[in-house]
Biotite code that builds the C-alpha atoms (Angstrom):
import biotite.structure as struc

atoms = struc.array([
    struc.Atom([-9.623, -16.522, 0.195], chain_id="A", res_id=1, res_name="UNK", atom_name="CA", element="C"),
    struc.Atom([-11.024, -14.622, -2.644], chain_id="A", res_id=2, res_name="UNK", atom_name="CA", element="C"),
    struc.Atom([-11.597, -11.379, -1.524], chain_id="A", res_id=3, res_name="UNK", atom_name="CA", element="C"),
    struc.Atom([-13.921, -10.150, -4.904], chain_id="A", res_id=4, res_name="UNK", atom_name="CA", element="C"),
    struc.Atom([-16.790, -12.153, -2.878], chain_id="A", res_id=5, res_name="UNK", atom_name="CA", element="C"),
    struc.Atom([-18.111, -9.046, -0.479], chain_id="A", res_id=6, res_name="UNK", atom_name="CA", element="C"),
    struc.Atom([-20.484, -9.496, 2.222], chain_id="A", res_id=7, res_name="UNK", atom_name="CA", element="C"),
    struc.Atom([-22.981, -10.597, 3.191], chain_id="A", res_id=8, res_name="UNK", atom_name="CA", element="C"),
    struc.Atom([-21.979, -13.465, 0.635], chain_id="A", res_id=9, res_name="UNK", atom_name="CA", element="C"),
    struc.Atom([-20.946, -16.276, 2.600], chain_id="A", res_id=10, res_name="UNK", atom_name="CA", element="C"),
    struc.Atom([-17.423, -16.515, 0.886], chain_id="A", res_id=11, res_name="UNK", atom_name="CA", element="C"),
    struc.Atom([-16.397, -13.007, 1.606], chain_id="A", res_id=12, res_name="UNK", atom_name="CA", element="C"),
    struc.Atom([-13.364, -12.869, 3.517], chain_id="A", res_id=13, res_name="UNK", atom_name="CA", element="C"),
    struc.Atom([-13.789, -12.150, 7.432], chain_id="A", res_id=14, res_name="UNK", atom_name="CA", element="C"),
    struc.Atom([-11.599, -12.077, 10.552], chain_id="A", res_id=15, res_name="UNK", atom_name="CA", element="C"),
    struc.Atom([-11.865, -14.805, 13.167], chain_id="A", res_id=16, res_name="UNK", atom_name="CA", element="C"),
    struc.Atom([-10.353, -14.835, 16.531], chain_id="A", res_id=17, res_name="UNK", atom_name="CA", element="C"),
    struc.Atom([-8.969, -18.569, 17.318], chain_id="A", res_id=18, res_name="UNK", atom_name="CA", element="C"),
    struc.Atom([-9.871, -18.133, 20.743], chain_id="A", res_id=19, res_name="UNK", atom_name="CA", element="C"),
    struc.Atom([-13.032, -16.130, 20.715], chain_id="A", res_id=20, res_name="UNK", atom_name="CA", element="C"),
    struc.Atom([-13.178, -13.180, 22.887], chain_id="A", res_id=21, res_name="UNK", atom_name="CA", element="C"),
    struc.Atom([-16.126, -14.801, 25.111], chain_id="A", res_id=22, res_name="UNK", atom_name="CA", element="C"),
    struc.Atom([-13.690, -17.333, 25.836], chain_id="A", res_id=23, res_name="UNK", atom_name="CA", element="C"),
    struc.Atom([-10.914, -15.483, 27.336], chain_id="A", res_id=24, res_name="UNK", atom_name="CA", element="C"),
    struc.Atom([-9.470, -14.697, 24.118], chain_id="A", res_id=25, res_name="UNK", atom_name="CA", element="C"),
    struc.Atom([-7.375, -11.713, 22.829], chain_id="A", res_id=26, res_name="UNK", atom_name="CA", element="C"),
    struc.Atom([-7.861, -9.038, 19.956], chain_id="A", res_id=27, res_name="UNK", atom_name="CA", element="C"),
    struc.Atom([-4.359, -9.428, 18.947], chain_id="A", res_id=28, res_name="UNK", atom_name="CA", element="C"),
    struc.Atom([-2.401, -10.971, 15.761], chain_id="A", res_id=29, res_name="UNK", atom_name="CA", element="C"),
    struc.Atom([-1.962, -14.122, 17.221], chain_id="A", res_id=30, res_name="UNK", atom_name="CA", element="C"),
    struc.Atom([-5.399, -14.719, 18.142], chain_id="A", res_id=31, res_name="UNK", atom_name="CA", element="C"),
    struc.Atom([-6.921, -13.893, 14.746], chain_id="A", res_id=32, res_name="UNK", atom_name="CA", element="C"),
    struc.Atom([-7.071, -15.438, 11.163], chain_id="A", res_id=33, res_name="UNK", atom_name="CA", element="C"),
    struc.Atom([-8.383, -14.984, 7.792], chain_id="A", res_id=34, res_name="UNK", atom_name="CA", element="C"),
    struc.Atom([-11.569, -16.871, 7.400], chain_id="A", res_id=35, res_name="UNK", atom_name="CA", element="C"),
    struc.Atom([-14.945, -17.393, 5.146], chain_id="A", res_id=36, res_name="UNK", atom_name="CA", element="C"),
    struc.Atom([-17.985, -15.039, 6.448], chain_id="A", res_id=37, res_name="UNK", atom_name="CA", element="C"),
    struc.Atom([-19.986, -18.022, 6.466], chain_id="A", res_id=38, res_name="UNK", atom_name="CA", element="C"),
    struc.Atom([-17.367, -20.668, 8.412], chain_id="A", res_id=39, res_name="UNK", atom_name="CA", element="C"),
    struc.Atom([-16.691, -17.140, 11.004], chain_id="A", res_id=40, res_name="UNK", atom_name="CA", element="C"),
    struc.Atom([-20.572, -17.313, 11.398], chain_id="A", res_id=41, res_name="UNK", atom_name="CA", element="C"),
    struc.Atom([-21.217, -20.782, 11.898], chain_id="A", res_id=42, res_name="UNK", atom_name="CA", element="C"),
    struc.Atom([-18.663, -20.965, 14.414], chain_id="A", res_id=43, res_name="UNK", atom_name="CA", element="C"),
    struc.Atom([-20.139, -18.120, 16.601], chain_id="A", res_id=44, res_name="UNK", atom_name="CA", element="C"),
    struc.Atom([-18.618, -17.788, 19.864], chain_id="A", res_id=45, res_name="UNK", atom_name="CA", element="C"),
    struc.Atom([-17.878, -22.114, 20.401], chain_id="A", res_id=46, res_name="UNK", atom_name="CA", element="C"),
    struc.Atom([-14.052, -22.506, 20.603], chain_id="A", res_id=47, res_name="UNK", atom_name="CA", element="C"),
    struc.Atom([-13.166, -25.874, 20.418], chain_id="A", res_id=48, res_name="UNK", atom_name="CA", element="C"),
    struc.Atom([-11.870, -28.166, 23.172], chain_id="A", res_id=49, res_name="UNK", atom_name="CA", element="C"),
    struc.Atom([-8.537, -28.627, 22.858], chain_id="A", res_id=50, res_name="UNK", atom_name="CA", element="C"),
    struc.Atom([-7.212, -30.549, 26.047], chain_id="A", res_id=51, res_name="UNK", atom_name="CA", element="C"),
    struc.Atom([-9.124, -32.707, 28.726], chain_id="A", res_id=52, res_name="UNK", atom_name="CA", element="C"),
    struc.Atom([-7.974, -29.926, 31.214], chain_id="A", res_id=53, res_name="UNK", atom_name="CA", element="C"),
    struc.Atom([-10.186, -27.625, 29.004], chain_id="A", res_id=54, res_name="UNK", atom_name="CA", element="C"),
    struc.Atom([-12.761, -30.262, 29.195], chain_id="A", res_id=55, res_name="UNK", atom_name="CA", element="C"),
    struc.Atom([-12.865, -30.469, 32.694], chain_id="A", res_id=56, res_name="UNK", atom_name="CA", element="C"),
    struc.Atom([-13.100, -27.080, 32.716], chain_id="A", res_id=57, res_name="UNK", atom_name="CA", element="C"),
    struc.Atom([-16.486, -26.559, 31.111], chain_id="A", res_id=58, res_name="UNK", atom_name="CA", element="C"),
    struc.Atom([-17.822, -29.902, 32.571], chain_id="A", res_id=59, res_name="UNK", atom_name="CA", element="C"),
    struc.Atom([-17.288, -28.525, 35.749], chain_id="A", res_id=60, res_name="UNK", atom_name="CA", element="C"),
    struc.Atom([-19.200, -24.919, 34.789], chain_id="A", res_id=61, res_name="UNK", atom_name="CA", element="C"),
    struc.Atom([-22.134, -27.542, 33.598], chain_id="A", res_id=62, res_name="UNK", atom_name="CA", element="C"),
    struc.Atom([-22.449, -29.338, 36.919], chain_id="A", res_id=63, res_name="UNK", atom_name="CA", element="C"),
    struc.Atom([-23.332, -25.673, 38.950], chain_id="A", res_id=64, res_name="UNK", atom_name="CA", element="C"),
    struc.Atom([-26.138, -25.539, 36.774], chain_id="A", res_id=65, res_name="UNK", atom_name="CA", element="C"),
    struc.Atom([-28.443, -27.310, 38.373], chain_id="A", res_id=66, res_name="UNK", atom_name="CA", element="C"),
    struc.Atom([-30.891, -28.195, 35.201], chain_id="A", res_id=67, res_name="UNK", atom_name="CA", element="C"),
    struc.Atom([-27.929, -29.811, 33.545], chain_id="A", res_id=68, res_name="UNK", atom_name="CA", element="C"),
    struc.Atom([-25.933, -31.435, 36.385], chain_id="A", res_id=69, res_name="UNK", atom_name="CA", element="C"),
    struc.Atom([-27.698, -35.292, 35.626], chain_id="A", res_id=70, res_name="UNK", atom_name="CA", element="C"),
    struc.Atom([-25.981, -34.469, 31.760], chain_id="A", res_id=71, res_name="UNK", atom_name="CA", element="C"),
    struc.Atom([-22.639, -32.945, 33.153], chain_id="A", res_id=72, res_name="UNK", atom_name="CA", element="C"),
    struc.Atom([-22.509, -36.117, 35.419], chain_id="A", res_id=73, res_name="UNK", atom_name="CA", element="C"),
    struc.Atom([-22.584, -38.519, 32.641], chain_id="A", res_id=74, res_name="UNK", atom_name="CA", element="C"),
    struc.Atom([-19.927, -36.301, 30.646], chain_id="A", res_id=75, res_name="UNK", atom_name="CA", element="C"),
    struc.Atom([-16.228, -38.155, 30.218], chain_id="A", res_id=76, res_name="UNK", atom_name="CA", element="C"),
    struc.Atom([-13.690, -35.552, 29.495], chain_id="A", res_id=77, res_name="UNK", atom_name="CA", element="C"),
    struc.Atom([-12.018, -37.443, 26.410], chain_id="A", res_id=78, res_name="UNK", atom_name="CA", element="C"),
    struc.Atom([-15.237, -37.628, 24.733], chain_id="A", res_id=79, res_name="UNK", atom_name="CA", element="C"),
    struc.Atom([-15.781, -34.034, 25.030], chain_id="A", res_id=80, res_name="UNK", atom_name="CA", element="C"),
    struc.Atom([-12.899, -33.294, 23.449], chain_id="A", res_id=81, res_name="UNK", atom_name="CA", element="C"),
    struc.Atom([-12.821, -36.178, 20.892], chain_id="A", res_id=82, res_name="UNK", atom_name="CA", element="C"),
    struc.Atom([-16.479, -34.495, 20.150], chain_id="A", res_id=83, res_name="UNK", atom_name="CA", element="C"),
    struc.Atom([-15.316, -31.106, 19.981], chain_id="A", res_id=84, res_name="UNK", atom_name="CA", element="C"),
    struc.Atom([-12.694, -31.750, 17.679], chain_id="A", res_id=85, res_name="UNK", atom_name="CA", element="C"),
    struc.Atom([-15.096, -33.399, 15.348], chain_id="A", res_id=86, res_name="UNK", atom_name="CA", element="C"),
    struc.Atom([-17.820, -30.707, 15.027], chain_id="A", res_id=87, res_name="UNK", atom_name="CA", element="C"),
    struc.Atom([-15.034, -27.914, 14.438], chain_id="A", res_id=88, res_name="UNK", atom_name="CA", element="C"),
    struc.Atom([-13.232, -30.230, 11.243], chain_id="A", res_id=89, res_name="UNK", atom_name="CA", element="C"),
    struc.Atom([-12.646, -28.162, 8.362], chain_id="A", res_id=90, res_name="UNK", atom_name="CA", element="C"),
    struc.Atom([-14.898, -30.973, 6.401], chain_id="A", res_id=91, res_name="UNK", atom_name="CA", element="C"),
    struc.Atom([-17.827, -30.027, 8.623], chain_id="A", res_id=92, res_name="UNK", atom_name="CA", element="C"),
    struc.Atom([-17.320, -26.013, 7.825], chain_id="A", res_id=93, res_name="UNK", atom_name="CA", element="C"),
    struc.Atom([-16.746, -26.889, 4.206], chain_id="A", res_id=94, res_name="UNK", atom_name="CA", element="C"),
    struc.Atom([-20.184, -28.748, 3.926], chain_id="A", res_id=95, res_name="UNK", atom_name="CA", element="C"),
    struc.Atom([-21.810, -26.171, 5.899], chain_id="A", res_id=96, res_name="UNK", atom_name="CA", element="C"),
    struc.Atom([-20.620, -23.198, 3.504], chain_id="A", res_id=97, res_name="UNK", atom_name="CA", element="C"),
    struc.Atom([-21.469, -25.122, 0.517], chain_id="A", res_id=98, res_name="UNK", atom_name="CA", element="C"),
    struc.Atom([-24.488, -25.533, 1.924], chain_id="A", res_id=99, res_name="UNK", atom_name="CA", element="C"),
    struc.Atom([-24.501, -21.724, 2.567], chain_id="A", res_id=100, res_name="UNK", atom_name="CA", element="C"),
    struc.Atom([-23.406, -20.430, -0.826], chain_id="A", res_id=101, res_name="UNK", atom_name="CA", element="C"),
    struc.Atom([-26.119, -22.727, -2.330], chain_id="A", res_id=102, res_name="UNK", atom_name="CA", element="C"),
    struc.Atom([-28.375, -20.857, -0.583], chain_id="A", res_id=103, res_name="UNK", atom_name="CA", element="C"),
    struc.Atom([-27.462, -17.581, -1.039], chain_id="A", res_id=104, res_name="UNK", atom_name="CA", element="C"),
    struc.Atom([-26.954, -18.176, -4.727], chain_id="A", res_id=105, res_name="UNK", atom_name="CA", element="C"),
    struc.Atom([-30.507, -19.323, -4.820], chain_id="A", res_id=106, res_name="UNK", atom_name="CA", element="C"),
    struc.Atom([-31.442, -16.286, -3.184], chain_id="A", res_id=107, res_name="UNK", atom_name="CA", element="C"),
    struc.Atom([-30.237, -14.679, -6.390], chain_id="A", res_id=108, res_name="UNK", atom_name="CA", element="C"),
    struc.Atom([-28.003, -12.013, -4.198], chain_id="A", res_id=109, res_name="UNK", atom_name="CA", element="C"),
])
């Protein structure tokens, strides 16, 4: 982390709580890390799934909604998770604030 980058440029150094506050999370040292503006934005408030029990968990919130209960239904725990992991990979967030910085540069900020 480079911290001569200030905001709002997307590498400007930001804190990011593992397990976001929305989810239950803390505002404590364990629960927080050093982290790119622009990764700490993209990730918003989505933790990611760690454990089918967690899984379960939200498929079961999705299935009292009764717009989304057909899509809940058809849900398999493992491949909520297995999906989870995937859009939270460090690749993903790299691409994204490369994709971000390009931008911003081209803004000319």
């Amino acid at each position: 982390m480079d911290q001569a980058y200030q905001h709002p440029d997307p590498r400007s150094p930001s804190i990011d709580h593992i397990r976001t506050i929305a989810a239950g999370g803390t505002d404590t040292r364990d629960n927080v890390r050093l982290t790119h503006w622009g990764c700490n934005h993209e990730r918003n408030a989505n933790t990611p799934l760690g454990t089918v029990e967690e899984a379960e968990a939200q498929r079961a919130v999705l299935l009292r909604i009764p717009a989304l209960q057909a899509y809940a239904e058809s849900l398999r725990a493992e491949d909520m998770v297995r999906r989870s992991q995937a859009f939270h990979s460090p690749e993903r967030y790299g691409a994204k604030l490369a994709r971000r910085v390009e931008r911003y540069e081209c803004e000319g900020r």
